[in-house]
C-alpha positions in Angstrom: -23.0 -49.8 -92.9 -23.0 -53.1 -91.0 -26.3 -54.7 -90.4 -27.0 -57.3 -87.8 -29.3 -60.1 -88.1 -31.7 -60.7 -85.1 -30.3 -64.2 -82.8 -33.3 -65.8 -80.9 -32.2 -68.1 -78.1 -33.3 -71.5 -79.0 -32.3 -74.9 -76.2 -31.9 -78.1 -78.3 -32.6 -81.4 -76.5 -30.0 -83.9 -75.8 -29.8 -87.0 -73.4 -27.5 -86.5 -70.9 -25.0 -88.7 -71.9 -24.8 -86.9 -75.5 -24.7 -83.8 -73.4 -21.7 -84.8 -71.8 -19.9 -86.3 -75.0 -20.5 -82.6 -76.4 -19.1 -80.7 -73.1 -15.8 -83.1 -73.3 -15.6 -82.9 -77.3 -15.8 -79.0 -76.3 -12.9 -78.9 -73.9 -10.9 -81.3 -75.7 -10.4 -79.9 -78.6 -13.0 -77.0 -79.0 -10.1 -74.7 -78.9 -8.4 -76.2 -82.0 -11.7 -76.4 -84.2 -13.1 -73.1 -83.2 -15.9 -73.5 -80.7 -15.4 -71.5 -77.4 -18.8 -72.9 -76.0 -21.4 -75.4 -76.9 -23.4 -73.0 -78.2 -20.5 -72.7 -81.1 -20.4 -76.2 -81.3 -24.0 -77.0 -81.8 -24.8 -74.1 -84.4 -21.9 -75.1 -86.3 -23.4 -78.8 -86.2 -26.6 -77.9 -86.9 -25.8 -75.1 -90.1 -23.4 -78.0 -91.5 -26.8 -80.5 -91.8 -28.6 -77.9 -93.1 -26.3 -77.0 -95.6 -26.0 -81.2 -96.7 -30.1 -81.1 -96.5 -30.5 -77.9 -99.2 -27.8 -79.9 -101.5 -29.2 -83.0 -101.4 -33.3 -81.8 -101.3 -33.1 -78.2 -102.8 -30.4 -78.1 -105.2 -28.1 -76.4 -102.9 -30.9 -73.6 -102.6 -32.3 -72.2 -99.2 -35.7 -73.1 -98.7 -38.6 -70.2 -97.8 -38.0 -69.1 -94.1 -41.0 -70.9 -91.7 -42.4 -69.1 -88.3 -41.5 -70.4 -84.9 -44.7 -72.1 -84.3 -45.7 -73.8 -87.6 -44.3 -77.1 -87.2 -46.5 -79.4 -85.2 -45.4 -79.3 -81.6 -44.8 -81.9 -79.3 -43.6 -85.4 -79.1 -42.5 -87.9 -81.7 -45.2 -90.0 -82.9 -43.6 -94.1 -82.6 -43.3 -94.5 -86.5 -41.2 -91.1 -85.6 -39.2 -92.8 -82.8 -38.8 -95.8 -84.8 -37.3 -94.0 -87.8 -35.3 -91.9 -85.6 -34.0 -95.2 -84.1 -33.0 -96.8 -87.6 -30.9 -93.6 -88.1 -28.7 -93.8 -85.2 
């Protein structure tokens, strides 16, 4: 017996120019590595920096699942901003 695991539709945010650097990357080459649509391409992002996170955080372990709606909403505080902008 196959079981399924339940998909919830999620939209990430991205500025419009990454937007467009992740269409072209997508029809460039999307074919050759595997991702048919963004959607392929930005799950596959996002499971590889999760994956690096567990490693280097959890000893490679998955952390305890959290609820949609426990992480503080909105925007980023500016220490976040800042950070976020030391990063790029």
């Amino acid at each position: 017996m196959v079981t399924m695991t339940s998909v919830e539709k999620k939209s990430p945010y991205f500025t419009e120019e990454d937007l467009k650097q992740i269409r072209a990357a997508v029809q460039a080459v999307g074919q050759l590595e595997g991702y048919v649509s963004i959607s392929d391409f930005v799950e596959a992002a996002a499971r590889r920096e999760l994956r690096r996170l567990q490693r280097k955080y959890n000893n490679g372990r998955k952390w305890p699942g959290v609820e949609a709606g426990e992480l503080r909403p909105g925007r980023r505080t500016r220490a976040e901003a800042a950070a976020k902008e030391d990063h790029t």
